[in-house]
Predicted model as a PDB file, atoms N, CA, C, CB and O in Angstrom, pLDDT in the B-factor column:
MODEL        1                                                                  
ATOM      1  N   UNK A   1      61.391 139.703  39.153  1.00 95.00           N  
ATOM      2  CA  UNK A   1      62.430 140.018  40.109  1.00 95.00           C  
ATOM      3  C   UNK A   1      62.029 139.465  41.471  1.00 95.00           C  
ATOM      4  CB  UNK A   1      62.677 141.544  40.176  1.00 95.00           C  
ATOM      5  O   UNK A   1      60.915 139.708  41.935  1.00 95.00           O  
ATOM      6  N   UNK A   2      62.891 138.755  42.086  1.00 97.00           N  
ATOM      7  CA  UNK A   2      62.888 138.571  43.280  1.00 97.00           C  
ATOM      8  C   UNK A   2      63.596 139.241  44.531  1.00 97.00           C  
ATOM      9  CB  UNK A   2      63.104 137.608  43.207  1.00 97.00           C  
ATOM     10  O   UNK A   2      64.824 139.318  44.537  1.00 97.00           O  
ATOM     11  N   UNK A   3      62.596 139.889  45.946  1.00 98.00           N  
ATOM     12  CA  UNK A   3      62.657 140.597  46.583  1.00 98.00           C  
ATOM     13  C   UNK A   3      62.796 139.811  47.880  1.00 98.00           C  
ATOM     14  CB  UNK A   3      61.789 141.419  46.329  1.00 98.00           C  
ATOM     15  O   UNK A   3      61.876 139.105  48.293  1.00 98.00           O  
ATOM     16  N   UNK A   4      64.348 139.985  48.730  1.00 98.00           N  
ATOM     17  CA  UNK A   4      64.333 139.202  49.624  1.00 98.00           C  
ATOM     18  C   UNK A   4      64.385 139.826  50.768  1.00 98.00           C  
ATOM     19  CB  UNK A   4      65.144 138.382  49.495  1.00 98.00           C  
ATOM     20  O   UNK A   4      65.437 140.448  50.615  1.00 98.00           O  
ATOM     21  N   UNK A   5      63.973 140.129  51.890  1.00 98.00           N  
ATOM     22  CA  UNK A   5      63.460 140.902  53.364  1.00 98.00           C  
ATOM     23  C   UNK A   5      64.364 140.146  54.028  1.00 98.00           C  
ATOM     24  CB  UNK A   5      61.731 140.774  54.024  1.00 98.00           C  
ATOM     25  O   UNK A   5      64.029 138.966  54.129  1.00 98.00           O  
ATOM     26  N   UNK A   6      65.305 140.414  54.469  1.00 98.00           N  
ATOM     27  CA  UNK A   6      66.700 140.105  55.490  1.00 98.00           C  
ATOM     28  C   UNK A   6      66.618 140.811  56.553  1.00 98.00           C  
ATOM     29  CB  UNK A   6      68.149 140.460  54.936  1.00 98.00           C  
ATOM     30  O   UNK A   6      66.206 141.969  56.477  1.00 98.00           O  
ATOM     31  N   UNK A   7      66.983 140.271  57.716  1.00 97.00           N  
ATOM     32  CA  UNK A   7      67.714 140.962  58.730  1.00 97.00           C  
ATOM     33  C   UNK A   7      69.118 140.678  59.012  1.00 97.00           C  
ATOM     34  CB  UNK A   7      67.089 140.798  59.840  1.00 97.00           C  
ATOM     35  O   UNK A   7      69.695 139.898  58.255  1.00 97.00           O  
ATOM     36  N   UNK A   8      69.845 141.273  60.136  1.00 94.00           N  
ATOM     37  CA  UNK A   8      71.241 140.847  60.109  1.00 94.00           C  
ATOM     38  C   UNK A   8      71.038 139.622  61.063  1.00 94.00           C  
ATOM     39  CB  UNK A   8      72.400 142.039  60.624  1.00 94.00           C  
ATOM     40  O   UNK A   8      69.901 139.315  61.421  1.00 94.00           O  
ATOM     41  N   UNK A   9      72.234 138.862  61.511  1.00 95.00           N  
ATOM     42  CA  UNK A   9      72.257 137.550  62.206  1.00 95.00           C  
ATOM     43  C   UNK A   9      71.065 136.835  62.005  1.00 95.00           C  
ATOM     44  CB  UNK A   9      72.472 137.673  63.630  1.00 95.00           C  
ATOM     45  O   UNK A   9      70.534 136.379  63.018  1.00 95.00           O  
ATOM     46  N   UNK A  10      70.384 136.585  60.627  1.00 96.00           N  
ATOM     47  CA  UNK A  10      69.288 135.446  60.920  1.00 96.00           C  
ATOM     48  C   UNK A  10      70.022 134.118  59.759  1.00 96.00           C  
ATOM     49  CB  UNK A  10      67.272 136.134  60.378  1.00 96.00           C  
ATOM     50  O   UNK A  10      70.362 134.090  58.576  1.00 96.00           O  
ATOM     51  N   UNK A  11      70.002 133.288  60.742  1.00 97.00           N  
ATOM     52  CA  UNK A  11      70.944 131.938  60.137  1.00 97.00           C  
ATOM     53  C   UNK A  11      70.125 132.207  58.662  1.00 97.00           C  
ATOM     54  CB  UNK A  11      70.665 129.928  61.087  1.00 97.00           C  
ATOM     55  O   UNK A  11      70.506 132.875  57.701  1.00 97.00           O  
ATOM     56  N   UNK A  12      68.839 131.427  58.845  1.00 97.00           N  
ATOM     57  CA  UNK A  12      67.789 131.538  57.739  1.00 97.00           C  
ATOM     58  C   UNK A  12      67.900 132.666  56.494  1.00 97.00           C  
ATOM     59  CB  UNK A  12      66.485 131.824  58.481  1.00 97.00           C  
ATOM     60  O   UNK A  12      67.851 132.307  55.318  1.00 97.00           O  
ATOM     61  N   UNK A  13      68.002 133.576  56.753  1.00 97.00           N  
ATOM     62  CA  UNK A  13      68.199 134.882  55.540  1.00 97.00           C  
ATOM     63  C   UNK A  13      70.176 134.166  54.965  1.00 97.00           C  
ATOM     64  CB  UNK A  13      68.185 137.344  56.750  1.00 97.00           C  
ATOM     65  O   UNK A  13      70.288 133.576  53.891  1.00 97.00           O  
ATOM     66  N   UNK A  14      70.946 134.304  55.533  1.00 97.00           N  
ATOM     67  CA  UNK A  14      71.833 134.029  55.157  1.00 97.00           C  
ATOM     68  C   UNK A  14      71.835 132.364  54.303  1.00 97.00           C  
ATOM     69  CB  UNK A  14      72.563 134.332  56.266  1.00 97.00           C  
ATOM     70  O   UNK A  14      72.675 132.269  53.408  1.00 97.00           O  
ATOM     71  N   UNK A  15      71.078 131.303  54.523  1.00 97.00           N  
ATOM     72  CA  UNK A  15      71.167 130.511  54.165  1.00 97.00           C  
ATOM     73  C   UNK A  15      70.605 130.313  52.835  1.00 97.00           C  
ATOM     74  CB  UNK A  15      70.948 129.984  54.950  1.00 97.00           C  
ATOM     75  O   UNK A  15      71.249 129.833  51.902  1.00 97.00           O  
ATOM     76  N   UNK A  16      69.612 130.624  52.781  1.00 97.00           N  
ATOM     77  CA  UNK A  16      68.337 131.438  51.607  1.00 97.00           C  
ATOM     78  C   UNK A  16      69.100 132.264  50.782  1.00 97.00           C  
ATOM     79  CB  UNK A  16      67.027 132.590  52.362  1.00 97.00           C  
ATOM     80  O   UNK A  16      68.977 132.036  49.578  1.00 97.00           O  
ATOM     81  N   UNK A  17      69.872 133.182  51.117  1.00 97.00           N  
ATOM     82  CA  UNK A  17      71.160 133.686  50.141  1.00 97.00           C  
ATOM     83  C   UNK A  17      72.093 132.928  49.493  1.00 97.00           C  
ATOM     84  CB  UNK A  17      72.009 134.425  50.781  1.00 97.00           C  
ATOM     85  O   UNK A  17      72.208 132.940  48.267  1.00 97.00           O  
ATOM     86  N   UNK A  18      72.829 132.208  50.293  1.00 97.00           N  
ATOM     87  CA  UNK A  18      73.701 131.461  49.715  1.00 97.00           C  
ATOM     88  C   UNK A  18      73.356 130.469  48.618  1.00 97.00           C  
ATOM     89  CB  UNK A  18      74.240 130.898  50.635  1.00 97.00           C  
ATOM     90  O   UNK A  18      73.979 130.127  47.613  1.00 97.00           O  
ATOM     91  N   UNK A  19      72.020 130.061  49.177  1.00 97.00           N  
ATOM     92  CA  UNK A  19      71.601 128.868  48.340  1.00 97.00           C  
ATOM     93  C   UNK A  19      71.081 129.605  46.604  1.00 97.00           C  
ATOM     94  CB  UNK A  19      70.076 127.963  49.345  1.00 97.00           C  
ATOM     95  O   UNK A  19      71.167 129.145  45.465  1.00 97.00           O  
ATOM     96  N   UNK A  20      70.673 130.610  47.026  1.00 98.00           N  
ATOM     97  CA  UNK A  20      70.048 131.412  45.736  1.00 98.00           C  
ATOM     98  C   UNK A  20      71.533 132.246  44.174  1.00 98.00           C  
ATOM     99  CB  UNK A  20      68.995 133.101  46.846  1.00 98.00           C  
ATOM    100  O   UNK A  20      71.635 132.325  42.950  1.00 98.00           O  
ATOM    101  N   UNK A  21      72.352 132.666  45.521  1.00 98.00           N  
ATOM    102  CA  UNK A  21      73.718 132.851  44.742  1.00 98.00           C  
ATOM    103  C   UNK A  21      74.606 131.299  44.256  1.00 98.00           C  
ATOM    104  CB  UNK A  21      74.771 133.811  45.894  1.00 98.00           C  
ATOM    105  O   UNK A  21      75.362 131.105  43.304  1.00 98.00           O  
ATOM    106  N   UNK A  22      74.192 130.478  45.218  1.00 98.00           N  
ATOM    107  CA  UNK A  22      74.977 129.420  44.363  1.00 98.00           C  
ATOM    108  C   UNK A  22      74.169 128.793  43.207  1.00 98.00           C  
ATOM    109  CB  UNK A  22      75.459 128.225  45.287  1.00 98.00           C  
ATOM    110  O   UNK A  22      74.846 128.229  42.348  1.00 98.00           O  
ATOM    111  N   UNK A  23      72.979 128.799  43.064  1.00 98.00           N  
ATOM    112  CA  UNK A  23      71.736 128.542  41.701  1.00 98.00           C  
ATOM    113  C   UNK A  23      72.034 129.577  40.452  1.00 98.00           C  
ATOM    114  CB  UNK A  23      69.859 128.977  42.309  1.00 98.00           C  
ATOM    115  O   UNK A  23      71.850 129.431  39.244  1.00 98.00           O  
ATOM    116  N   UNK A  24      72.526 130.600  41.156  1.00 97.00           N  
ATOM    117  CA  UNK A  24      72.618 131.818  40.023  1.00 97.00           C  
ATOM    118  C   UNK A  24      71.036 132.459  40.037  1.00 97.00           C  
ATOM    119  CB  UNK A  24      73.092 131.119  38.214  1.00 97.00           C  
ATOM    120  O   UNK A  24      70.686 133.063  39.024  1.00 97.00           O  
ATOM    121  N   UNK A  25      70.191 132.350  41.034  1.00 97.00           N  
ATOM    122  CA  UNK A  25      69.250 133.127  41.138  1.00 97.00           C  
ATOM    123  C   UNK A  25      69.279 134.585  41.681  1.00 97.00           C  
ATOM    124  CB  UNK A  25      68.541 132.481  41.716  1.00 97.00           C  
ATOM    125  O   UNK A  25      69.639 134.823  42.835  1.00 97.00           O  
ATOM    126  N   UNK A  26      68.828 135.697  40.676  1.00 97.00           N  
ATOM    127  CA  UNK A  26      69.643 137.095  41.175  1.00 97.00           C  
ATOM    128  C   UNK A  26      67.778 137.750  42.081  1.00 97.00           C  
ATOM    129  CB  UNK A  26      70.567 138.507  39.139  1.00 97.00           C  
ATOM    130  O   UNK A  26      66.578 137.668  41.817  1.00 97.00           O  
ATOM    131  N   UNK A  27      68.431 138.192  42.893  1.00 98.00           N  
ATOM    132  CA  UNK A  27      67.256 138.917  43.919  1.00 98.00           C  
ATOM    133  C   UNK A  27      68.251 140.096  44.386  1.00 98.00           C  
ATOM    134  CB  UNK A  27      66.559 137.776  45.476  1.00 98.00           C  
ATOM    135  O   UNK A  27      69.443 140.404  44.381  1.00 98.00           O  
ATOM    136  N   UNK A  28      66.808 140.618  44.849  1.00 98.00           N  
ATOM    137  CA  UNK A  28      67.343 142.111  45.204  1.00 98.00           C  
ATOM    138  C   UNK A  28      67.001 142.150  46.738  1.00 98.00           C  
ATOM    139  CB  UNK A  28      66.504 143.486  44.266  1.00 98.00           C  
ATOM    140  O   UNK A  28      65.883 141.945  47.211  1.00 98.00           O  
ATOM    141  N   UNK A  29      68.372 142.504  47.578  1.00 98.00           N  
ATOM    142  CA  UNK A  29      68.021 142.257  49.118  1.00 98.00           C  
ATOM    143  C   UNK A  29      67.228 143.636  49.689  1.00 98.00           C  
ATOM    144  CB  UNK A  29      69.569 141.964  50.080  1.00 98.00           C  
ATOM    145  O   UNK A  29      67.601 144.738  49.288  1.00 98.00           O  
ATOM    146  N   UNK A  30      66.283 143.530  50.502  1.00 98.00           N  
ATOM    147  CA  UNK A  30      66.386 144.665  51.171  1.00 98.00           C  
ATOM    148  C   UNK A  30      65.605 144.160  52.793  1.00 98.00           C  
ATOM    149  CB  UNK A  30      65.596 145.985  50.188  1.00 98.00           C  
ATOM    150  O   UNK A  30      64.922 143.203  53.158  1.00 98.00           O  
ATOM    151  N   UNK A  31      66.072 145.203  53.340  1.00 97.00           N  
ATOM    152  CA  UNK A  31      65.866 145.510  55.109  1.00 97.00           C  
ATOM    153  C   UNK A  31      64.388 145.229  55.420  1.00 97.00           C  
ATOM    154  CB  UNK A  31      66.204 147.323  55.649  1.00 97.00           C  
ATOM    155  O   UNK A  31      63.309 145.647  54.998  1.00 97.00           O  
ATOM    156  N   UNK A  32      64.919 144.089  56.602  1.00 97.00           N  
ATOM    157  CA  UNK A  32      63.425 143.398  57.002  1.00 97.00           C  
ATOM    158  C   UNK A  32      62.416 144.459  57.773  1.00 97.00           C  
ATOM    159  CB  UNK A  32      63.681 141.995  58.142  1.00 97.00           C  
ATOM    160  O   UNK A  32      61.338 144.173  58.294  1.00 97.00           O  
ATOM    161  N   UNK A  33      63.142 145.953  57.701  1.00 96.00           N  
ATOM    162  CA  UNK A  33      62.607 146.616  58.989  1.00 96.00           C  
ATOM    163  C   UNK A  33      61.304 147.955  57.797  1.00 96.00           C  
ATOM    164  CB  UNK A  33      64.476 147.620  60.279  1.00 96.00           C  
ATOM    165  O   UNK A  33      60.500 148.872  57.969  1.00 96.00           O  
ATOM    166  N   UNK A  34      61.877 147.209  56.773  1.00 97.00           N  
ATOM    167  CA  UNK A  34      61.404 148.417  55.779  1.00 97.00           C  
ATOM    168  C   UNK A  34      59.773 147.656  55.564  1.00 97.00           C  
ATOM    169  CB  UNK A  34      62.608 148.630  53.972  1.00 97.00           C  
ATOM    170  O   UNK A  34      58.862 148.288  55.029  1.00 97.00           O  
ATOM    171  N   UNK A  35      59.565 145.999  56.148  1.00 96.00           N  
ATOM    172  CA  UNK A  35      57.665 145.924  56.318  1.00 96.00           C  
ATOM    173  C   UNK A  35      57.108 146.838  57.140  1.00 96.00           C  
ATOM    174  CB  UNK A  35      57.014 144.531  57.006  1.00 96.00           C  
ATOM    175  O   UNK A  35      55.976 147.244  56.879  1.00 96.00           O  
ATOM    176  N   UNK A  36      57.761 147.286  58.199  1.00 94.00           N  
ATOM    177  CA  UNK A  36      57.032 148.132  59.367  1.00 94.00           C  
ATOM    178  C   UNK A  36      56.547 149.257  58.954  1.00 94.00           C  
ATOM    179  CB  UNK A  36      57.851 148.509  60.493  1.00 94.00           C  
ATOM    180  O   UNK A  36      55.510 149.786  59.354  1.00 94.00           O  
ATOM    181  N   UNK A  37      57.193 149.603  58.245  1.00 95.00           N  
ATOM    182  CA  UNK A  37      57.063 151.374  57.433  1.00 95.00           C  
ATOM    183  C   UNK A  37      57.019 151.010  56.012  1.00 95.00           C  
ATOM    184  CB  UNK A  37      58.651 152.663  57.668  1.00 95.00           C  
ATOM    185  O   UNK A  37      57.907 151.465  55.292  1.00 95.00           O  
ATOM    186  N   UNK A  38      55.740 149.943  55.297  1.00 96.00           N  
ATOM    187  CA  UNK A  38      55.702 149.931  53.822  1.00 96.00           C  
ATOM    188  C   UNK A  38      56.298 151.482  52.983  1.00 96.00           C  
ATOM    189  CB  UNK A  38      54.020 149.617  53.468  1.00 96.00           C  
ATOM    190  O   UNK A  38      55.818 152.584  53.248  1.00 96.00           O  
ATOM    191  N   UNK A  39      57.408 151.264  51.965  1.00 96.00           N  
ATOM    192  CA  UNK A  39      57.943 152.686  51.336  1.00 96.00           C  
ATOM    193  C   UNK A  39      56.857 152.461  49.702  1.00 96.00           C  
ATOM    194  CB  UNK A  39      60.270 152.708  51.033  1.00 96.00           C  
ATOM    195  O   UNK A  39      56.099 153.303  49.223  1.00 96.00           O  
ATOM    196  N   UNK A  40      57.149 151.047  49.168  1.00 97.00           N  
ATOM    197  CA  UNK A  40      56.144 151.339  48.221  1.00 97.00           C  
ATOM    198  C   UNK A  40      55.706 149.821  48.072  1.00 97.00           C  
ATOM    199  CB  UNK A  40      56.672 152.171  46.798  1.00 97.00           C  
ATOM    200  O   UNK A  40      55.987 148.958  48.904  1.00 97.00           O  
ATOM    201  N   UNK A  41      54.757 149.538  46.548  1.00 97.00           N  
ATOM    202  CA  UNK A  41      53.840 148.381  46.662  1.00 97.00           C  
ATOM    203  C   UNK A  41      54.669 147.010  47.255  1.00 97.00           C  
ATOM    204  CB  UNK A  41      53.180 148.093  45.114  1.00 97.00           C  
ATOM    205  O   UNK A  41      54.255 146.262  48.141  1.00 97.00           O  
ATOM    206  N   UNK A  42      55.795 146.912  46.606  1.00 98.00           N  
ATOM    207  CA  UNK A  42      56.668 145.540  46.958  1.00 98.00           C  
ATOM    208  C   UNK A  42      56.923 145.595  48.756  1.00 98.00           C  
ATOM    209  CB  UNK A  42      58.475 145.594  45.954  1.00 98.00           C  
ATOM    210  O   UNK A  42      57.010 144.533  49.372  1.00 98.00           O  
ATOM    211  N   UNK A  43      56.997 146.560  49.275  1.00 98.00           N  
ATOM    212  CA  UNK A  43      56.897 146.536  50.518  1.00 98.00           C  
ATOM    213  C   UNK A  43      55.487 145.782  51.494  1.00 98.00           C  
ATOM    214  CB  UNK A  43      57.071 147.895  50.674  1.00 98.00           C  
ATOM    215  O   UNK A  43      55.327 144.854  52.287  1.00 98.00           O  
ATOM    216  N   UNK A  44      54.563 147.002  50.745  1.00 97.00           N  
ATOM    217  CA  UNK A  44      53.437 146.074  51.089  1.00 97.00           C  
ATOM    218  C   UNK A  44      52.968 144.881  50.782  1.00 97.00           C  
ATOM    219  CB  UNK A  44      52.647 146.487  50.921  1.00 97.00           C  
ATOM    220  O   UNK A  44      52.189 144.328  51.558  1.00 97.00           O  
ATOM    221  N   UNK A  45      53.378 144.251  49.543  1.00 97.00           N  
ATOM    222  CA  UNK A  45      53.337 142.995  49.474  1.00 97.00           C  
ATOM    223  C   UNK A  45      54.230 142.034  50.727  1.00 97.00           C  
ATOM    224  CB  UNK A  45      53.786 142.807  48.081  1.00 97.00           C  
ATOM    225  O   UNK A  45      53.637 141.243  51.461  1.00 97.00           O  
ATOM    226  N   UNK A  46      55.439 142.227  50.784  1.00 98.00           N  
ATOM    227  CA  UNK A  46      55.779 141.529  51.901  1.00 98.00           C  
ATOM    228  C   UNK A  46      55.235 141.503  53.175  1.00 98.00           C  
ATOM    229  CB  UNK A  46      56.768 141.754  52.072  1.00 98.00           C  
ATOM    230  O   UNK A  46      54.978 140.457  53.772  1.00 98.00           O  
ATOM    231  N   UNK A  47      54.995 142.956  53.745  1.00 97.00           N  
ATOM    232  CA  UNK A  47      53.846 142.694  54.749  1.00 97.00           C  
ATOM    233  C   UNK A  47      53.038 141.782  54.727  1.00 97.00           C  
ATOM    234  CB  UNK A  47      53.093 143.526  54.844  1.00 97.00           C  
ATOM    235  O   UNK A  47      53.053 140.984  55.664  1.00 97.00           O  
ATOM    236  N   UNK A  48      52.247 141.650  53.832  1.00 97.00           N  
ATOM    237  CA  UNK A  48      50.676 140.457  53.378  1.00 97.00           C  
ATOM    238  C   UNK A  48      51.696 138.869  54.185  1.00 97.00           C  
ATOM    239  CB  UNK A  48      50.212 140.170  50.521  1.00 97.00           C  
ATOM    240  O   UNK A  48      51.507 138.179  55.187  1.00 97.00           O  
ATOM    241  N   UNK A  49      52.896 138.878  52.935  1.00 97.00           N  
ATOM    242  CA  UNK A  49      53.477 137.526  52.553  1.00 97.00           C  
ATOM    243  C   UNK A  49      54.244 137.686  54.249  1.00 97.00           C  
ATOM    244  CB  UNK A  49      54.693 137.415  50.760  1.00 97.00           C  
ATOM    245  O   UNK A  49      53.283 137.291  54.910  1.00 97.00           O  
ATOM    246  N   UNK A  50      54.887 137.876  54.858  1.00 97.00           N  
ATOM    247  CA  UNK A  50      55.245 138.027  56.042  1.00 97.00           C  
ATOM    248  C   UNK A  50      54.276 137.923  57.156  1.00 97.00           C  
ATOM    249  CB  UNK A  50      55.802 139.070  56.048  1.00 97.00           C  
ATOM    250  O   UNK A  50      54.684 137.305  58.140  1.00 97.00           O  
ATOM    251  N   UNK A  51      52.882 138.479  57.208  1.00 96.00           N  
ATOM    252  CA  UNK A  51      51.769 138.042  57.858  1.00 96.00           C  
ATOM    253  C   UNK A  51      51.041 136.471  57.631  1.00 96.00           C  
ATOM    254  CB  UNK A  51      50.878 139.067  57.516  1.00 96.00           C  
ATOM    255  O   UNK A  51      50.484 135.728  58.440  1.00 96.00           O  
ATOM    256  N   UNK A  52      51.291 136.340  56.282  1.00 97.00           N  
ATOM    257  CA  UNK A  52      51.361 134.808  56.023  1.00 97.00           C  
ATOM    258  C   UNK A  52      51.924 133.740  57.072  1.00 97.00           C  
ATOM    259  CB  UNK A  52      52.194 134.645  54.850  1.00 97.00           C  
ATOM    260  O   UNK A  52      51.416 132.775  57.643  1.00 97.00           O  
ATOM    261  N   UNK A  53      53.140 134.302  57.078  1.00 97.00           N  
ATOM    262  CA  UNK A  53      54.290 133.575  57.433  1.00 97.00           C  
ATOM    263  C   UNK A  53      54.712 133.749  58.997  1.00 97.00           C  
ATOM    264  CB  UNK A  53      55.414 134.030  56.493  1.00 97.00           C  
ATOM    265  O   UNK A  53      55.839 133.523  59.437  1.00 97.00           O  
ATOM    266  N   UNK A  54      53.717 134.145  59.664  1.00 96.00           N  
ATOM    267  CA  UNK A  54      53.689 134.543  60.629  1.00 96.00           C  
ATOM    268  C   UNK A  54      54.851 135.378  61.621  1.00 96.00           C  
ATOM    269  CB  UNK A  54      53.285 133.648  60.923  1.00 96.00           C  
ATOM    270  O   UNK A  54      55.139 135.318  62.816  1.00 96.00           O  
ATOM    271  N   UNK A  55      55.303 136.109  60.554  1.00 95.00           N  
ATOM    272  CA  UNK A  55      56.085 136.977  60.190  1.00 95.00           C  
ATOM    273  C   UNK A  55      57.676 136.941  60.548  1.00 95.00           C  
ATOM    274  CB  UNK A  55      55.496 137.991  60.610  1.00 95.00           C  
ATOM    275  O   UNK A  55      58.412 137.800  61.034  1.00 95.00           O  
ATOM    276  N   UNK A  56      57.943 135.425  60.056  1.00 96.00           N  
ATOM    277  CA  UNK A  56      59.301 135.194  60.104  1.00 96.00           C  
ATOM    278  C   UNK A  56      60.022 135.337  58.907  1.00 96.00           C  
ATOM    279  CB  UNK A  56      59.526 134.018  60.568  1.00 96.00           C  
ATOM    280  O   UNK A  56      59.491 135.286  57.797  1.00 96.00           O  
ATOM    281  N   UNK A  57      61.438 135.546  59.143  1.00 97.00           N  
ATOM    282  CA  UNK A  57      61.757 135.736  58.109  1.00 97.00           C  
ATOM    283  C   UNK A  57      63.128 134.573  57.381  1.00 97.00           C  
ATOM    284  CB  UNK A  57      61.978 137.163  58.284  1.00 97.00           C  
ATOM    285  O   UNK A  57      63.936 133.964  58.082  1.00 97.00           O  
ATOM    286  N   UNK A  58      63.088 134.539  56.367  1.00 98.00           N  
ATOM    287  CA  UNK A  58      63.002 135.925  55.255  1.00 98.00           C  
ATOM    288  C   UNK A  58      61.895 135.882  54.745  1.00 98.00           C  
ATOM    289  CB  UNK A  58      63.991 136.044  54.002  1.00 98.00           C  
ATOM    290  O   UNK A  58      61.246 134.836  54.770  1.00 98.00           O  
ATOM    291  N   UNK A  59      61.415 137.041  54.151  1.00 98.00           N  
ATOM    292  CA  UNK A  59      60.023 137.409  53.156  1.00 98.00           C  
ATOM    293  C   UNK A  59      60.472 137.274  51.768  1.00 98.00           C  
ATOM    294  CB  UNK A  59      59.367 139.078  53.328  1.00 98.00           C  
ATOM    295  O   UNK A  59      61.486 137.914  51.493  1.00 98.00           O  
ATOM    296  N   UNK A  60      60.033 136.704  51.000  1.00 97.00           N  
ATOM    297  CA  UNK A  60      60.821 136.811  49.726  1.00 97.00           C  
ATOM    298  C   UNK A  60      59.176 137.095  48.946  1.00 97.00           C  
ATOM    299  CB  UNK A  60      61.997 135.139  49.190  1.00 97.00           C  
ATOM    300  O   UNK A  60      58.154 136.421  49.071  1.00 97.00           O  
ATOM    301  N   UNK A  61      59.387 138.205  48.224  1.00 98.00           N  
ATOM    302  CA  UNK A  61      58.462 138.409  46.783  1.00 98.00           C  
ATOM    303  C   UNK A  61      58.411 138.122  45.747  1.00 98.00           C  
ATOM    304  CB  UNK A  61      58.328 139.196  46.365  1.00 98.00           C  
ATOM    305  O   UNK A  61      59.502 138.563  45.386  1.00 98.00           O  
ATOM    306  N   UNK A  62      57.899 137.610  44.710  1.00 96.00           N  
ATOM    307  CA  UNK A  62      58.056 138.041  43.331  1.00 96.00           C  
ATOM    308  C   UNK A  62      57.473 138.698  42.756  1.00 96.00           C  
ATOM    309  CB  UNK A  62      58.077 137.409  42.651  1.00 96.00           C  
ATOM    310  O   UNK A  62      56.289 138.418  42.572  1.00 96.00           O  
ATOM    311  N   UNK A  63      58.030 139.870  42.209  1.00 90.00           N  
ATOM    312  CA  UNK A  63      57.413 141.265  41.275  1.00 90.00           C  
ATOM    313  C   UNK A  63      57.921 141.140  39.761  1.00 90.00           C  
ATOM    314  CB  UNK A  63      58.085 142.945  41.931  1.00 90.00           C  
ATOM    315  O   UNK A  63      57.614 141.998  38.934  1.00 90.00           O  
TER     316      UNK A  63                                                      
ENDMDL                                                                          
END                                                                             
């Protein structure tokens, strides 16, 4: 499963969507605000992958 970390108005998250719905690649969106407050492991993984990334977004996982 793929886990994608969005915020609202980011060209980038929206573009990364579109491109993934027009492939037929299914991900599961959730709130870029939910790295700050890891809820469970896939959270904290994006943290890591978002610190990577010098924490722009989108964060995308695979679990």
């Amino acid at each position: 499963m793929i886990y994608l970390y969005t915020a609202e108005n980011c060209p980038k998250c929206e573009s990364l969507k579109k491109k993934y719905r027009a492939e037929g690649i299914r991900f599961v969106e959730r709130n870029a605000d939910r790295i700050k407050q890891p809820e469970d492991e896939i959270d904290q993984e994006a943290l890591v992958q978002a610190s990577m990334q010098n924490m722009e977004l989108p964060v995308e996982v695979n679990a």
